[in-house]
N, CA, C and O atoms as a GROMACS GRO file, in nm:
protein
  200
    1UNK      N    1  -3.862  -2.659  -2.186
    1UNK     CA    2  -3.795  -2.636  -2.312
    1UNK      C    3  -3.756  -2.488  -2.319
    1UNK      O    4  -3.838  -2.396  -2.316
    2UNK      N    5  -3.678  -2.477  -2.325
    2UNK     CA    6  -3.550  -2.323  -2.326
    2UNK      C    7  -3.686  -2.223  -2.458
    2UNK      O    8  -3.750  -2.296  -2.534
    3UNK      N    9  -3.703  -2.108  -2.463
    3UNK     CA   10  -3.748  -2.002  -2.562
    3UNK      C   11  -3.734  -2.036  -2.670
    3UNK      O   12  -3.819  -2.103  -2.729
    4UNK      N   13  -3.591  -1.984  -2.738
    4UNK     CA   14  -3.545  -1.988  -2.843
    4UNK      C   15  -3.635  -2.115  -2.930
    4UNK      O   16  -3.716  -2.106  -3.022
    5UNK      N   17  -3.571  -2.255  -2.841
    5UNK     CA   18  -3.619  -2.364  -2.913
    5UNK      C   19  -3.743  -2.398  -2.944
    5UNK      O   20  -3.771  -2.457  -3.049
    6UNK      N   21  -3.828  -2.363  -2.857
    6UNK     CA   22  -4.001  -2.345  -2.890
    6UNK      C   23  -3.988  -2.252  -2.992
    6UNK      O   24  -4.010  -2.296  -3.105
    7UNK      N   25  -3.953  -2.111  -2.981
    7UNK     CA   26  -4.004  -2.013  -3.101
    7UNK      C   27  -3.950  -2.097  -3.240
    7UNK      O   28  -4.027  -2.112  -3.335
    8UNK      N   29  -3.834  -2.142  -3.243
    8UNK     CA   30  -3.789  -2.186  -3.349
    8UNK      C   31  -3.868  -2.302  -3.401
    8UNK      O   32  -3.931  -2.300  -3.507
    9UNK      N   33  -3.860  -2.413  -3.309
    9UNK     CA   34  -4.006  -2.491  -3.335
    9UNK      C   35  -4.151  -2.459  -3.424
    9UNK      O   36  -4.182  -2.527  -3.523
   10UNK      N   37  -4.218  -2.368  -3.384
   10UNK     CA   38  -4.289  -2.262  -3.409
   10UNK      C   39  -4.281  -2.226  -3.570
   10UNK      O   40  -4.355  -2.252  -3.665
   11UNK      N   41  -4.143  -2.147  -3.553
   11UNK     CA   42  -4.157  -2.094  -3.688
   11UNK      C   43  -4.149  -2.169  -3.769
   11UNK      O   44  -4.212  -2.127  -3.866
   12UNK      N   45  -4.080  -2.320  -3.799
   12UNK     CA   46  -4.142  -2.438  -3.881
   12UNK      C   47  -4.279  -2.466  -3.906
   12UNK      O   48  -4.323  -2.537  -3.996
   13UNK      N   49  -4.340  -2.406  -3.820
   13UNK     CA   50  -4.468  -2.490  -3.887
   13UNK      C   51  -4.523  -2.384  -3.979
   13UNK      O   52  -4.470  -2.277  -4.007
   14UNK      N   53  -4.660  -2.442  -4.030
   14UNK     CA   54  -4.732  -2.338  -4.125
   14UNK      C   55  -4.806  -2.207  -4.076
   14UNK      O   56  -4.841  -2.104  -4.133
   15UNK      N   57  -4.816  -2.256  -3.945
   15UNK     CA   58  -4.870  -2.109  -3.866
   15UNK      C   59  -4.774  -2.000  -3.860
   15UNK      O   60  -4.777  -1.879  -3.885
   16UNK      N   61  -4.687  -2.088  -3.816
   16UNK     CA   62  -4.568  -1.980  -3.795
   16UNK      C   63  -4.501  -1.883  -3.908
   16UNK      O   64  -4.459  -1.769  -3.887
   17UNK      N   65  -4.500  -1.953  -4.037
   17UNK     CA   66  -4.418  -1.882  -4.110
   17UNK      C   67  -4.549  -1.815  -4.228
   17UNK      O   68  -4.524  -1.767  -4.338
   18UNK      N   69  -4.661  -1.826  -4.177
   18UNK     CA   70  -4.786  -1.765  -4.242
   18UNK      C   71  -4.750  -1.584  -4.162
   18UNK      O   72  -4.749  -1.473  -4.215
   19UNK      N   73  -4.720  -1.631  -3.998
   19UNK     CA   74  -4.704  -1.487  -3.951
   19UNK      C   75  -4.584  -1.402  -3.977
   19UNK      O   76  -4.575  -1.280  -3.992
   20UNK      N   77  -4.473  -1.523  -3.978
   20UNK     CA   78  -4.351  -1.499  -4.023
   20UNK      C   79  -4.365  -1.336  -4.176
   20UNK      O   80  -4.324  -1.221  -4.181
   21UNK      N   81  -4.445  -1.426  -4.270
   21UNK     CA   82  -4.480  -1.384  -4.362
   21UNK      C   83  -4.578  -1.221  -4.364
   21UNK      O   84  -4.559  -1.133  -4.448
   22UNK      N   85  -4.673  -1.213  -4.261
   22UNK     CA   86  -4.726  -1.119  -4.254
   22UNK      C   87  -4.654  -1.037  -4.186
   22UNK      O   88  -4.691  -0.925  -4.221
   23UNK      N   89  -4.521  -1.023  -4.062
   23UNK     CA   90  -4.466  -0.952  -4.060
   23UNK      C   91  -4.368  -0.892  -4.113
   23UNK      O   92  -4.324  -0.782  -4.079
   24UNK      N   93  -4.320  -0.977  -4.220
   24UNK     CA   94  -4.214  -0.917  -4.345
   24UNK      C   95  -4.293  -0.814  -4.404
   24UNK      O   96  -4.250  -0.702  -4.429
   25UNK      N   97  -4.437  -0.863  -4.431
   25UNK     CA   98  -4.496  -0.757  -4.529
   25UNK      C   99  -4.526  -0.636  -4.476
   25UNK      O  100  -4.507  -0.538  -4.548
   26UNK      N  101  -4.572  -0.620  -4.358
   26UNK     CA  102  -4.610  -0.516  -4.275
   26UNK      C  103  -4.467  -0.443  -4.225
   26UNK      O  104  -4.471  -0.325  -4.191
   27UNK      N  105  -4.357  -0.507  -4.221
   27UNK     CA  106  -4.251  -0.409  -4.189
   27UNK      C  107  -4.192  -0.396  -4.322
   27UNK      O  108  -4.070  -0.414  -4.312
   28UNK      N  109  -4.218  -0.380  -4.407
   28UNK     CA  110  -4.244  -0.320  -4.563
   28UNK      C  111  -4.306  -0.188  -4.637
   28UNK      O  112  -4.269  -0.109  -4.724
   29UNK      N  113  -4.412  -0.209  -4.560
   29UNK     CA  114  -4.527  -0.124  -4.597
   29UNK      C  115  -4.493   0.009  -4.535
   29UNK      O  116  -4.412   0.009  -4.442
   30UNK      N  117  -4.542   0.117  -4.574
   30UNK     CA  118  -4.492   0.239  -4.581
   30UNK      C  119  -4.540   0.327  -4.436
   30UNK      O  120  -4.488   0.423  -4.379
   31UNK      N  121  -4.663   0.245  -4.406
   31UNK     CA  122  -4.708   0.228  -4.229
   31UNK      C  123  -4.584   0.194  -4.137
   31UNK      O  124  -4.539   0.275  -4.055
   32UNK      N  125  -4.531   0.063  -4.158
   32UNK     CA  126  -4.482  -0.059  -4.081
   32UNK      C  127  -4.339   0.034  -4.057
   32UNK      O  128  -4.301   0.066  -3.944
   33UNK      N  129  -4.284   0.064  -4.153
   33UNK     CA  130  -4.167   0.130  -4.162
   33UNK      C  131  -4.156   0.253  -4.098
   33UNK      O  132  -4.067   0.285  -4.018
   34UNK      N  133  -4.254   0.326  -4.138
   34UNK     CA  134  -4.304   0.443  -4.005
   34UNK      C  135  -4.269   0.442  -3.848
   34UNK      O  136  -4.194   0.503  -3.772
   35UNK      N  137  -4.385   0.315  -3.841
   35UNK     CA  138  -4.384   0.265  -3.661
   35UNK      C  139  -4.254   0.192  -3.627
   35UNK      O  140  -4.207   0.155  -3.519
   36UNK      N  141  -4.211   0.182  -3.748
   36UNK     CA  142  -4.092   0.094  -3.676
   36UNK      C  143  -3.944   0.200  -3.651
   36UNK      O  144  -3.862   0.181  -3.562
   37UNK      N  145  -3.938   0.310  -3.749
   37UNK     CA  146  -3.890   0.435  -3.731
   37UNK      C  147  -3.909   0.472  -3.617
   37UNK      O  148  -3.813   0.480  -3.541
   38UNK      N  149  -4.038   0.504  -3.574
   38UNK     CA  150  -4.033   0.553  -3.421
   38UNK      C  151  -4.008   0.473  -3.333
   38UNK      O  152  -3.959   0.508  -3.226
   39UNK      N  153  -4.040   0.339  -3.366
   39UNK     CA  154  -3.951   0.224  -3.204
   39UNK      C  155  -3.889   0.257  -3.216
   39UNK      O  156  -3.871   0.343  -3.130
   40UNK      N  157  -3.757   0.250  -3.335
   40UNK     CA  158  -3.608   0.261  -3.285
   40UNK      C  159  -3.573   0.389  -3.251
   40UNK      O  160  -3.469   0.397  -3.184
   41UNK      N  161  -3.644   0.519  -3.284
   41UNK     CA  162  -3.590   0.619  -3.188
   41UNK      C  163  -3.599   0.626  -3.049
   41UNK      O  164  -3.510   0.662  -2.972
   42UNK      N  165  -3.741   0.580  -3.016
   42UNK     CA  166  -3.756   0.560  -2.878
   42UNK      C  167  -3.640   0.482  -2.796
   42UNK      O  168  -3.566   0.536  -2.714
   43UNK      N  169  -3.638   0.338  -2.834
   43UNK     CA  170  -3.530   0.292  -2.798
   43UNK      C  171  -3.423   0.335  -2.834
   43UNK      O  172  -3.351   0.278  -2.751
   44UNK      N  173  -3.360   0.388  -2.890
   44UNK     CA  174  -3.244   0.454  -2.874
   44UNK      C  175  -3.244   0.583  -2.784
   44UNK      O  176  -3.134   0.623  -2.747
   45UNK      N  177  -3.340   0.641  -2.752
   45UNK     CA  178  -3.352   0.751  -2.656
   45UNK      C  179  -3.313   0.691  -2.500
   45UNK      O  180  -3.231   0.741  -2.423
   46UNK      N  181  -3.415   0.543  -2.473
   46UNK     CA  182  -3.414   0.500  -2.361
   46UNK      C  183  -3.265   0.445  -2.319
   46UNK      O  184  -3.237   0.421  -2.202
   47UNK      N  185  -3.160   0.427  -2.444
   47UNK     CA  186  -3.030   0.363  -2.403
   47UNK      C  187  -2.943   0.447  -2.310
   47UNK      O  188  -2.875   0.524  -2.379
   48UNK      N  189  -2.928   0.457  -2.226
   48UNK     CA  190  -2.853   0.532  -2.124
   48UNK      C  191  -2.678   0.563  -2.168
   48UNK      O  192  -2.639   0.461  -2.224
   49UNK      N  193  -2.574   0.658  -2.161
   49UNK     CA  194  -2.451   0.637  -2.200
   49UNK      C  195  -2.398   0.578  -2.102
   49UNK      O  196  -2.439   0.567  -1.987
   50UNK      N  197  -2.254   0.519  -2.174
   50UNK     CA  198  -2.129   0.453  -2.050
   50UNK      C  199  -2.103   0.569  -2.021
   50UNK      O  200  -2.018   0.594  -1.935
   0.00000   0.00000   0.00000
């Protein structure tokens, strides 16, 4: 079964959208938004130019 369709699978159920749920809240939170500030600089550092 291809990724996508399992994860999507997944996120139907109640497990899934319980985590679904805890990562909305945590990339919310004034932490989450932080760390997630610094992924995307990182990754944008690692993008190489054309």
């Amino acid at each position: 079964m291809p990724l996508m369709k399992t994860l999507m699978k997944f996120a139907r159920t109640p497990q899934g959208r319980k985590l679904t749920n805890q990562a909305m809240t945590y990339a919310r939170s004034p932490q989450g938004r932080k760390t997630l500030a610094q992924v995307q600089r990182q990754l944008s550092q690692r993008r190489k130019p054309r």
